[in-house]
N, C-alpha and C positions, 0 to 999 in steps of 0.2 A: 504494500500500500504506500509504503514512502516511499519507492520509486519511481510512483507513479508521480506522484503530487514532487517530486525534484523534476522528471521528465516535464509536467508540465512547467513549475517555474522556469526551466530554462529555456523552454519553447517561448514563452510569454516574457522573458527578459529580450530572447531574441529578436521576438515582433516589434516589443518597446523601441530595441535601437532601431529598427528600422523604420520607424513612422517617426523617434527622432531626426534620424539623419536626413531623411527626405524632408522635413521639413527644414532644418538645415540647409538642404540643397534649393529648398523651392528660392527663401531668403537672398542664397546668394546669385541664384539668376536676377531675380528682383532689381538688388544691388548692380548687378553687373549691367544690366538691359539703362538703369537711372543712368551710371556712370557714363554707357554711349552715348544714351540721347543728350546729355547733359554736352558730352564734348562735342554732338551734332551739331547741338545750337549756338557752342562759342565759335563753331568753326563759320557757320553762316553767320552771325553775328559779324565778323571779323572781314568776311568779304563783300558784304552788307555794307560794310565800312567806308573799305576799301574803295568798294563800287561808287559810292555815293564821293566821296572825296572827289575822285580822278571826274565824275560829275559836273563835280562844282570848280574847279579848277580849268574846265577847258570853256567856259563862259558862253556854257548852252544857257542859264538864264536868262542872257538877251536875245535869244531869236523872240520871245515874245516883244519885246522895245521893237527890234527890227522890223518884225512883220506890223506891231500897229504905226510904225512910220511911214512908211513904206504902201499898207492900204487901208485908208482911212475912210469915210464915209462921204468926206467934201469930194473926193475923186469922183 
């Protein structure tokens, strides 16, 4: 009778780690999946950046000046 009841403890210790450790494992997908999207976002963020800069630096703001100089309503 007490073999039986050791056999199940350590079936039932056994099941324990393992619905431990997959929960463990689910966590660290979790973790891991946050970590990429996280450095997704600083990476578009940063060419985002970029993009907008080289924007404003090449003085496409005034084609709108240009174009209402250029055709106005008096024409």
């Amino acid at each position: 009778m007490i073999k039986k009841y050791l056999i199940l403890a350590i079936c039932g210790l056994i099941f324990g780690a393992f619905i431990y450790g997959r929960g463990i494992g689910v966590e660290k997908c979790k973790l891991e999946t946050a970590v990429k999207n996280n450095e997704f976002l600083q990476q578009q963020t940063k060419q985002r950046e970029k993009i907008n800069a080289e924007v404003y630096h090449t003085n496409m703001r005034d084609v709108r000046r240009v174009l209402r100089a250029k055709y106005t309503i008096a024409e």
